[in-house]
C-alpha positions in Angstrom: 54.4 21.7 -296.3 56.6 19.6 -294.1 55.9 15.8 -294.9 55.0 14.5 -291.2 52.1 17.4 -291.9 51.0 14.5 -294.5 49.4 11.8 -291.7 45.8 13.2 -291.0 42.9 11.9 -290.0 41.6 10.4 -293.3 45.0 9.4 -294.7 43.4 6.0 -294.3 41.6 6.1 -297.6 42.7 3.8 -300.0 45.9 4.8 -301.7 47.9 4.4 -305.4 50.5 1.5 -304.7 53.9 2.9 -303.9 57.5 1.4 -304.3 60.3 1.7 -302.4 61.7 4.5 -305.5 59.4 7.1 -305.3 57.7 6.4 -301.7 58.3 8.9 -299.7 60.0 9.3 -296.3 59.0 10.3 -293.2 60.9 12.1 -290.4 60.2 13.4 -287.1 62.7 15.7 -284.7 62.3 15.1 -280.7 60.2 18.5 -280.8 57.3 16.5 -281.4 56.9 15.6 -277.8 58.8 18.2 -276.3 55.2 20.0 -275.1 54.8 16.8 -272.9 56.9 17.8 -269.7 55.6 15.0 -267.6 57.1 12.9 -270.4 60.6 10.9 -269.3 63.6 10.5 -272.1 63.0 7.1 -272.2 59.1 7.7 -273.6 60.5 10.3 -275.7 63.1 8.3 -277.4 61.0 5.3 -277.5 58.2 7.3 -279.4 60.7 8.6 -281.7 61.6 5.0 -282.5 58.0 3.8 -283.2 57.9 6.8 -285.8 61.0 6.0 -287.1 60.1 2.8 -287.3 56.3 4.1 -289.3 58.4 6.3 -291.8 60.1 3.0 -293.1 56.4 0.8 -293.1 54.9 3.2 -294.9 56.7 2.7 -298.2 54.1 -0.2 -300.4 55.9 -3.3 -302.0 53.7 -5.4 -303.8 56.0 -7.7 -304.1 55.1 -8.4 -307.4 57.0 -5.8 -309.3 60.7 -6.8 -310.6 62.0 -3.9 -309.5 60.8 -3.6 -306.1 64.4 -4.9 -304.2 64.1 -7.7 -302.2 66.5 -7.0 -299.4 64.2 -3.6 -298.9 61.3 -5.6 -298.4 62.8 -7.7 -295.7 63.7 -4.7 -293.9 60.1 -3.7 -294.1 59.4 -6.7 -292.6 62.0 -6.5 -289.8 60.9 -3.3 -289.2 57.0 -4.0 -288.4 58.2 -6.8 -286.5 60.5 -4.7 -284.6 57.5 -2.2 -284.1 55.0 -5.0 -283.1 57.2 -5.9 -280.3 57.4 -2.3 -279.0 53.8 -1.9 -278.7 53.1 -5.0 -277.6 55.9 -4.7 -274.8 54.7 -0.6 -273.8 53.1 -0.5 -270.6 52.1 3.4 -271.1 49.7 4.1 -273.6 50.9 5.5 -277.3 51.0 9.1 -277.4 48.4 10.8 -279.5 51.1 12.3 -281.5 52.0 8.5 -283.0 48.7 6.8 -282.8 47.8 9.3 -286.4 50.9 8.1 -288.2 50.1 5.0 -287.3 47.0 4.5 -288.7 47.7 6.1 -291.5 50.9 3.7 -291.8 48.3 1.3 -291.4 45.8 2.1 -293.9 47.9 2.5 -296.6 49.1 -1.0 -296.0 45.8 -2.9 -295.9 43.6 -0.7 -297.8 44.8 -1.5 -301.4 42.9 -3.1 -304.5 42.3 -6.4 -304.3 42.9 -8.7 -307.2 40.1 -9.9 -309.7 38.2 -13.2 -308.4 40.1 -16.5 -309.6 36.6 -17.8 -310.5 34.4 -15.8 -313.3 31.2 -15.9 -310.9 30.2 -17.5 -307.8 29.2 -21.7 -308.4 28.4 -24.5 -306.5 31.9 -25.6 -308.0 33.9 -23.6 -305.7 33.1 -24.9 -302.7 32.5 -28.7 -303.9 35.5 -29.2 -305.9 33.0 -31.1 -308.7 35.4 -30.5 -311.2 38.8 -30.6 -309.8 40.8 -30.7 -313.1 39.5 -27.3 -313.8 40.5 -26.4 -309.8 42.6 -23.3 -310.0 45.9 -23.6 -307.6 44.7 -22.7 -304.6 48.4 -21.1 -303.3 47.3 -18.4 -306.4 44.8 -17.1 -303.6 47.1 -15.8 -301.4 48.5 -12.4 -301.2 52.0 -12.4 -301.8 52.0 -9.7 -299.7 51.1 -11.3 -296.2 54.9 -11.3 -295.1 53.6 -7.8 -294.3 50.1 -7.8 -294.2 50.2 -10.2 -291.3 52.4 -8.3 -289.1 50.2 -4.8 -290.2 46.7 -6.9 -289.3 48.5 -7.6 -286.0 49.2 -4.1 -285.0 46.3 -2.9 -285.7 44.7 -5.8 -283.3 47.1 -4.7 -280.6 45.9 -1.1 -281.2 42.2 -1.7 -280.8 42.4 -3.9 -277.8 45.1 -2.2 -276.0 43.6 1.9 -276.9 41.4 4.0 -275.1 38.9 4.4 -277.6 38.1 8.2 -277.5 41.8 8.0 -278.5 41.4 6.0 -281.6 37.4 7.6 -282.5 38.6 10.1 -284.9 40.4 7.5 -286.8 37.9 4.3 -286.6 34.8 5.9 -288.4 32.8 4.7 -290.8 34.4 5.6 -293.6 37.1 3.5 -292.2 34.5 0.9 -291.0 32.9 0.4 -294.8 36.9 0.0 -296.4 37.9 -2.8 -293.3 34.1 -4.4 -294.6 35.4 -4.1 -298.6 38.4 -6.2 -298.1 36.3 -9.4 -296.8 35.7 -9.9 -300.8 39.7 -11.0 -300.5 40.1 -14.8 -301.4 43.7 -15.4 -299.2 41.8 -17.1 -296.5 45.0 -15.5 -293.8 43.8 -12.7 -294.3 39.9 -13.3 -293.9 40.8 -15.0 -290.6 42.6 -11.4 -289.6 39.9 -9.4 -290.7 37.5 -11.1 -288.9 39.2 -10.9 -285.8 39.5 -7.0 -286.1 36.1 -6.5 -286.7 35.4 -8.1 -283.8 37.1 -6.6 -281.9 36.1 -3.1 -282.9 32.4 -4.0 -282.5 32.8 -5.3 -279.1 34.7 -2.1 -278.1 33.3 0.9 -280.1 29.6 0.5 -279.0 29.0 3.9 -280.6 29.4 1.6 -284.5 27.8 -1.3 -284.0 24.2 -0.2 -285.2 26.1 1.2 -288.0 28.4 -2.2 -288.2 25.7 -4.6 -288.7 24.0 -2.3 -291.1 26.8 -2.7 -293.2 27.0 -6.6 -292.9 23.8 -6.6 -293.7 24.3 -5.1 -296.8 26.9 -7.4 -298.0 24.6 -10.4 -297.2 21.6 -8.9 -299.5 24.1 -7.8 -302.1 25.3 -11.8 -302.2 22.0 -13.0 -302.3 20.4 -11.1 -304.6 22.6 -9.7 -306.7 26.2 -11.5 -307.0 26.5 -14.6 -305.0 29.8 -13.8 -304.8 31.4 -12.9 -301.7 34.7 -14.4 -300.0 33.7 -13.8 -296.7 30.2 -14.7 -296.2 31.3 -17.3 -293.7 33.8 -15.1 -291.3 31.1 -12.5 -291.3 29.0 -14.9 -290.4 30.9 -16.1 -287.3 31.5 -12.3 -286.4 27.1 -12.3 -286.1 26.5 -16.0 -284.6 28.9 -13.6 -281.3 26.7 -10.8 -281.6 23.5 -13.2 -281.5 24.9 -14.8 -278.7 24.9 -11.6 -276.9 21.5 -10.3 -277.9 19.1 -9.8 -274.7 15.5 -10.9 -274.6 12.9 -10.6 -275.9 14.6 -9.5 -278.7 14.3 -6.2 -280.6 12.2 -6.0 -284.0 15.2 -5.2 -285.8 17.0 -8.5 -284.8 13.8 -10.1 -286.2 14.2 -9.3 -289.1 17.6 -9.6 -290.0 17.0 -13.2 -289.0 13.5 -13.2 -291.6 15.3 -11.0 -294.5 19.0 -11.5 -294.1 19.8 -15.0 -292.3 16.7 -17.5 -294.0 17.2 -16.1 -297.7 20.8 -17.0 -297.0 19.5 -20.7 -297.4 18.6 -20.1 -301.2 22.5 -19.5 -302.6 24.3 -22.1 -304.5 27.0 -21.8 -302.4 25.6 -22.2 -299.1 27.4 -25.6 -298.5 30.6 -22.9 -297.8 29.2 -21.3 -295.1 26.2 -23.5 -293.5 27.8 -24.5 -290.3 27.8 -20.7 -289.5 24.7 -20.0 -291.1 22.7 -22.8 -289.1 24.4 -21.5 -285.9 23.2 -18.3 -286.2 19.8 -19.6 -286.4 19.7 -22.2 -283.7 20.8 -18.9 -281.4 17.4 -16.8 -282.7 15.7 -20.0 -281.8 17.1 -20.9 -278.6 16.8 -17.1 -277.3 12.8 -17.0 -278.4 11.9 -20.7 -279.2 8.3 -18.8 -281.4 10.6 -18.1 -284.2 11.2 -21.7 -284.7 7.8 -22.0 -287.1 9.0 -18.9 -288.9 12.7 -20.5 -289.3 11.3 -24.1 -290.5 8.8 -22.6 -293.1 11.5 -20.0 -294.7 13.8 -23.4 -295.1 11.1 -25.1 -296.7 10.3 -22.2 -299.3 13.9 -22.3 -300.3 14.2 -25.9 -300.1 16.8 -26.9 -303.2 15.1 -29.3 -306.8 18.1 -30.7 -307.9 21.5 -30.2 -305.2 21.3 -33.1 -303.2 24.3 -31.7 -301.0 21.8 -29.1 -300.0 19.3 -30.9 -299.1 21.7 -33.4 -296.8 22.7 -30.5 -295.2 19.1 -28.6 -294.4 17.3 -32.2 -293.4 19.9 -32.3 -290.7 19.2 -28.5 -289.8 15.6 -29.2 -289.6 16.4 -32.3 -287.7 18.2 -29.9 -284.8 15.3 -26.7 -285.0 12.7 -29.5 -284.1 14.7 -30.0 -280.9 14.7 -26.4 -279.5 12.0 -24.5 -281.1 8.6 -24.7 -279.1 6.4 -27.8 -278.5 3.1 -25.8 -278.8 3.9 -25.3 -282.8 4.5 -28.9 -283.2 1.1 -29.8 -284.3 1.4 -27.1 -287.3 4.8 -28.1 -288.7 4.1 -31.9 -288.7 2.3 -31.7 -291.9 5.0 -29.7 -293.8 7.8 -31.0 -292.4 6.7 -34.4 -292.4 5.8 -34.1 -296.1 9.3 -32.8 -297.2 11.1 -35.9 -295.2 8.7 -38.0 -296.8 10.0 -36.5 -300.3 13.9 -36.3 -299.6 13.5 -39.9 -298.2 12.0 -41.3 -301.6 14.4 -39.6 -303.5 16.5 -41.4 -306.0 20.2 -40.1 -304.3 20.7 -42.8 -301.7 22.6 -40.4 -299.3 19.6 -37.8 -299.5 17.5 -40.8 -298.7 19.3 -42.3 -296.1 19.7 -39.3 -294.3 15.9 -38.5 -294.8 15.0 -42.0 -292.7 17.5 -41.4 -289.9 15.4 -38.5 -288.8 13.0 -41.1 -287.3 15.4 -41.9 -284.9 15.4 -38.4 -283.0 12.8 -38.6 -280.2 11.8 -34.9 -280.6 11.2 -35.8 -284.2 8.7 -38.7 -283.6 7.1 -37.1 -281.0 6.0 -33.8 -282.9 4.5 -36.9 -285.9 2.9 -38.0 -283.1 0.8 -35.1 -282.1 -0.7 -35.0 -285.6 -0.9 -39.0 -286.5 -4.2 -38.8 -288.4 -2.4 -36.1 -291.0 1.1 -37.1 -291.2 0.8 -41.3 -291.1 -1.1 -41.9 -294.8 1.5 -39.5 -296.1 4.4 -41.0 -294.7 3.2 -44.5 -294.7 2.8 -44.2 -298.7 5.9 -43.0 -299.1 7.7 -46.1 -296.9 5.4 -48.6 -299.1 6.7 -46.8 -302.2 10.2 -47.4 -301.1 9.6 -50.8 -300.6 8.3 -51.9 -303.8 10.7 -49.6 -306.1 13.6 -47.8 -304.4 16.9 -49.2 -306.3 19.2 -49.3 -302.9 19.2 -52.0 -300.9 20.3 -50.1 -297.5 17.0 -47.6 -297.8 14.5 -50.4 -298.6 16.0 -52.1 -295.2 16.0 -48.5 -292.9 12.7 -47.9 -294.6 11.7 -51.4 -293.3 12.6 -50.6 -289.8 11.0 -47.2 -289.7 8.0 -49.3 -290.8 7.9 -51.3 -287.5 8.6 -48.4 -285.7 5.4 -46.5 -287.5 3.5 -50.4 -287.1 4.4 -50.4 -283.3 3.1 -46.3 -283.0 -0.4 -47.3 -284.0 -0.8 -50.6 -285.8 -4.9 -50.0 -286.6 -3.9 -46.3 -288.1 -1.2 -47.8 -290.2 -3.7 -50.9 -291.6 -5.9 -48.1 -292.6 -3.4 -46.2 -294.1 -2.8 -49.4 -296.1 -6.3 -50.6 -297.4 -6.6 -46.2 -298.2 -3.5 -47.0 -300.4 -4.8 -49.9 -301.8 -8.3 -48.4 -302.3 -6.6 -45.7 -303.9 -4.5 -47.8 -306.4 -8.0 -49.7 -307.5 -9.7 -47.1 -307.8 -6.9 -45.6 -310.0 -6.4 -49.1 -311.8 -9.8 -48.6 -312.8 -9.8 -45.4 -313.8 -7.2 -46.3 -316.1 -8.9 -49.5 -318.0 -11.8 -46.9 -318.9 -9.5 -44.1 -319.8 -7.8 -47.6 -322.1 -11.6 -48.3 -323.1 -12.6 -44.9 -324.3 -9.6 -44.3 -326.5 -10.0 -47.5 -328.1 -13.5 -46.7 -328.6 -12.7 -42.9 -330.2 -9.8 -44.8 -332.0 -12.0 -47.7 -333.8 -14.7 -44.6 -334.8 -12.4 -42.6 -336.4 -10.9 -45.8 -338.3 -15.1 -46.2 -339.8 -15.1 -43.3 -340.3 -12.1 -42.7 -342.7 -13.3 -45.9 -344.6 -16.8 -44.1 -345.1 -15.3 -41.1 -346.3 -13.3 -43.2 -348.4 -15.9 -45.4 -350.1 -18.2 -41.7 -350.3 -15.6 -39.9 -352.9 -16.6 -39.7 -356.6 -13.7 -41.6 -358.8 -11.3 -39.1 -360.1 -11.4 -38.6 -363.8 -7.7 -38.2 -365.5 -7.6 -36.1 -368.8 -4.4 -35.9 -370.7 -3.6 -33.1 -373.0 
């Protein structure tokens, strides 16, 4: 079979790795267009140059191998730059005939196995740097292979934006689709940036995928959170769904419901969310803003999740909650104050001074004190406790004097409701006081009984009797 027979339309599976010894060569004669009479000489010959061009960038260096030659893989490299160019300067559209070796070309360039994870398993490590003497080098994350990658990721841009898509349908499927998705596990962040850009692209133009598109992100989210936690590209995929939020109409669909319930508030619970909760809370602030309801639903999944012992979590999700109490709706303020007031009243007598300190800031957002308003009589003896427990035995001296100020501000809000508070507090401790001196009184008691009785049962026994033999 003649070898330009070899580009069909599923060559873009992934494919064994290739060097420039045994790869083989391409060629196509002018007769490929020559069916085309409205074509001019100057389209014919510049067609025959972009597969000219393909037969040389098909050929796989890993640039790893010893005997992979240097000077081939800089012609490689000259030669997708040369073919960039050309489609990025053709004003008529590619010819059917070179848009399948193309992708092909393509595929076997980006679809390739990608290199074992530098860490062992996901950690909190990797994205906090907590033990950087253990830090691997982060240049060992990138592909030695983007010299050509790059220019390949670019073409393939330039191809999606610039081609009809019934053109390029046969070729973007989902097979296609699920191996693009597959290569977001690679760690060169380059190459993330590229990927993400693609998949953009191709779910803003081939509406026919995109139900099919975010099924598949959704996957990879579940499969990270329940499974691995380990993903590279949590955070560009991310980004890719905080546009496709952006663009949802309202009221939104069912199904956009519950991504945000199952996919996007369980994505809260990972150790390493620090990597990715810029995105993360974006995408939720846009669920809120579009249908401000699905604020309660939002604040209660943060709260089931909410992290024991990572106190850069819980810096991170007191300022989240701090911004969802500014959009979501005023008529559900009454039911979150008592939760939400009661975890701030937690994080902000917390031992980690920055957790703390970040805890009694939230008093200073207006949308904040006015939701503790609306439910004074349950939120001020919880809150006011926690202030007067700060007070007497929090170790930092910059959280005993916010604490103080919050105090006047609670004292100016209702000065009568916060004396109560007080003399409940103090009743409380009395009461507890005393309920410790009798708890103190009866074991004494129980303690001097049993000492009587052992001396009883001591003067009872018979003398013992010693025989020798």
């Amino acid at each position: 079979m003649r070898e330009n027979l070899l580009f069909t339309e599923k060559c873009y599976q992934p494919v064994k790795t290739r060097t420039s010894k045994n790869a083989p060569r391409l060629s196509f004669s002018q007769s490929t267009f020559s069916s085309s009479s409205s074509s001019s000489s100057s389209y014919v010959s510049e067609n025959e140059k972009i597969l000219s061009l393909i037969s040389h960038c098909i050929i796989i260096f890993t640039c790893t191998d010893p005997s992979e030659s240097p000077s081939q893989q800089e012609l490689k490299r000259q030669n997708l730059i040369d073919l960039l160019s050309i489609i990025k300067a053709s004003k008529k559209p590619l010819h059917d005939q070179v848009i399948s070796p193309l992708m092909a070309m393509i595929s076997a360039n980006i679809f390739r196995p990608l290199p074992p994870p530098s860490k062992p398993s996901s950690s909190i490590t990797a994205d906090l740097d907590l033990f950087p003497d253990n830090e691997e080098n982060p240049i060992s994350k990138l592909s030695r292979m983007w010299s050509h990658l790059q220019l390949v990721y670019e073409i393939l841009l330039r191809l999606v934006i610039n081609t009809d898509t019934r053109k390029l349908g046969p070729y973007i499927d989902h097979p296609f689709l699920v191996s693009l998705l597959s290569l977001f596990q690679s760690e060169d962040p380059r190459e993330l940036e590229s990927l993400k850009n693609v998949y953009h692209r191709i779910y803003s133009r081939f509406t026919l995928h995109r139900s099919f598109m975010r099924k598949a992100m959704n996957d990879v989210f579940l499969n990270y959170v329940f499974e691995t936690e380990r993903h590279s590209g949590v955070r560009e995929l991310l980004e890719i769904w905080g546009s496709i939020i952006n663009g949802f109409t309202v009221p939104l669909k069912e199904e956009h419901k519950l991504f945000l319930m199952r996919v996007l508030i369980p994505l809260h619970k990972t150790k390493g969310m620090q990597g990715y909760h810029r995105q993360l809370a974006y995408c939720v602030s846009q669920f809120v803003h579009k249908e401000p309801v699905l604020g309660g639903v939002v604040v209660r999944g943060i709260l089931k999740y909410w992290p024991v012992t990572n106190c850069q979590k819980e810096v991170l999700l007191i300022g989240e909650l701090e911004e969802l109490v500014e959009i979501i709706d005023t008529d559900q303020y009454r039911k979150l104050a008592l939760p939400l007031c009661t975890q701030i009243t937690r994080c902000f007598n917390s031992w980690n001074a920055q957790v703390a300190e970040r805890a009694l800031y939230v008093w200073n957002n207006e949308h904040f004190v006015k939701m503790a308003s609306m439910a004074m009589e349950e939120v001020f003896p919880i809150v006011v406790e926690g202030m007067e427990r700060n007070l007497k035995w929090h170790w930092s001296k910059s959280v005993r004097q916010l604490t103080e100020n919050v105090k006047v501000m609670f004292i100016e809000m209702d000065q009568i409701l916060y004396s109560k508070c007080l003399e409940e507090i103090k009743r409380r401790e009395s009461t507890a006081r005393q309920a410790e001196i009798k708890r103190k009184e009866k074991w004494d008691r129980i303690e001097m009984a049993a000492a009587k009785n052992h001396r009883f049962v001591q003067q009872k026994q018979p003398p013992y009797i010693f025989v020798s033999h």
